[in-house]
N, C-alpha and C positions, 0 to 999 in steps of 0.2 A: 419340542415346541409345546405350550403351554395354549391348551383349551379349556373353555368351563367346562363345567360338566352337564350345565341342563343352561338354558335363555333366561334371560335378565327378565324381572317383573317387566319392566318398560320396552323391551325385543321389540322391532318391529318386524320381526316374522310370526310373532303371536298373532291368533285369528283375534279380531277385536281391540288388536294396541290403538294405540292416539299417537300421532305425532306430537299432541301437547303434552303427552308424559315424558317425551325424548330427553334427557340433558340437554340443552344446546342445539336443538334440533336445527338443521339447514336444512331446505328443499334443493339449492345447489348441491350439495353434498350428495344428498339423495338421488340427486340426479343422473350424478357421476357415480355413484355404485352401481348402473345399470349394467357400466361395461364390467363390474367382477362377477357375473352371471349369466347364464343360459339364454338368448333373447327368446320373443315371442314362438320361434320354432325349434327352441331347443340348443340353436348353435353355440358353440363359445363357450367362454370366452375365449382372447389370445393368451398365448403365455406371457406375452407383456403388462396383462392383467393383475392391479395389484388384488391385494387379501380386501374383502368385507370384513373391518376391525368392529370390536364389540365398542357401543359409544360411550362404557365405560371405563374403554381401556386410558392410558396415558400416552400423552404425547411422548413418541418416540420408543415406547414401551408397548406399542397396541398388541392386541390382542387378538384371535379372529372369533366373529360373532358364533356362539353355540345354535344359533338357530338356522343362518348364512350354512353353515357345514353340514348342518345334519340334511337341508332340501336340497342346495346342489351346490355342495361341497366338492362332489366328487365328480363334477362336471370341469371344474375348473383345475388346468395343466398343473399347475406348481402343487396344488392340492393335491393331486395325483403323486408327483414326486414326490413330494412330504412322505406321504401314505409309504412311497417305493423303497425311501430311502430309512424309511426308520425314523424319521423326527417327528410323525404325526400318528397314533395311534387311530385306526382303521374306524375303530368303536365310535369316533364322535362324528362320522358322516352317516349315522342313523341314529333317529329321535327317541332318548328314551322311554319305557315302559309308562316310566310317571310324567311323560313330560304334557305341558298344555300341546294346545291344536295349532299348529300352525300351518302357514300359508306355503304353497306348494311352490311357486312361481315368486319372482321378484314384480312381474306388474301387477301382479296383485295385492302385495306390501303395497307397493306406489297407491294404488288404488284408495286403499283405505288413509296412506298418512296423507294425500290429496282430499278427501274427505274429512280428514279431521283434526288437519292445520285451521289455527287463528294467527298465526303467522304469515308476512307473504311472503316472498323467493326471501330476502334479506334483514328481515328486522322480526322480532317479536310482538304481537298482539294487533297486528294489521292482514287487513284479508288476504287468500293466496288467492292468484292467480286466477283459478278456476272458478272460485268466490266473484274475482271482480267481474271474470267474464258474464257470468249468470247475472250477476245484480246490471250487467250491460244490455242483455238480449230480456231481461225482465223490463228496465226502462226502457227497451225498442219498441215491445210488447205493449208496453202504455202508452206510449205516443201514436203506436199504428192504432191500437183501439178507441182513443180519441181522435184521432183521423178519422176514421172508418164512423165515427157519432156525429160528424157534424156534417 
């Protein structure tokens, strides 16, 4: 099976990526890569879990992310196999010598392309989610403080 050998410029397991640097980026997409990883306490995934592909793999050609493997790569069952059975060299479920810093956890990817989407769940160049909610509780914010003035 075919790995990079080190994370894309644009990785979003690099400490400091953008989700505005992704190709194509989706926050659905991202959403649903939560299940190819370790949740909040370490568990999981299932073995029914598919691969974290690099987002610059090809359709139907994917890839799995060099960054995705080397934090917890080896958390996830089929990854395991791979490793058991010979199709997945051991070496790229730990971060190279040269590699950038990356992020240890997947909500903490989330974290940051949540923070640095201009995208929202579906279209490019409109607020995410989390955007809309704060410019929501900042206009709540105004209206109770003109409340609170008269």
């Amino acid at each position: 099976m075919k790995a990079l050998s080190s994370p894309c410029p644009s990785c979003p397991w690099r400490k400091g990526s953008s989700a505005d640097e992704i190709p194509n980026f989706s926050m659905p997409l991202a959403e649903k890569l939560r299940a190819t990883c370790p949740n909040e306490r370490g568990m999981g995934p299932g073995m029914d879990a598919t691969w974290f592909a690099c987002h610059q793999s090809k359709d139907g050609a994917e890839i799995p992310c060099a960054g995705w493997l080397a934090k917890v790569g080896n958390a996830h069952p089929r990854v395991r196999l791979a490793v058991m059975e010979g199709r997945l060299d051991p070496e790229v479920l730990t971060p190279g010598q040269d590699w950038p810093a990356l992020y240890d956890t997947y909500p903490q990817v989330m974290e940051q392309l949540y923070a640095t989407c201009s995208g929202d769940m579906n279209a490019v160049g409109a607020s995410c989610p989390h955007e809309q909610q704060r410019d929501l509780d900042d206009a709540q914010d105004a209206g109770s403080s003109q409340d609170e003035a008269r």
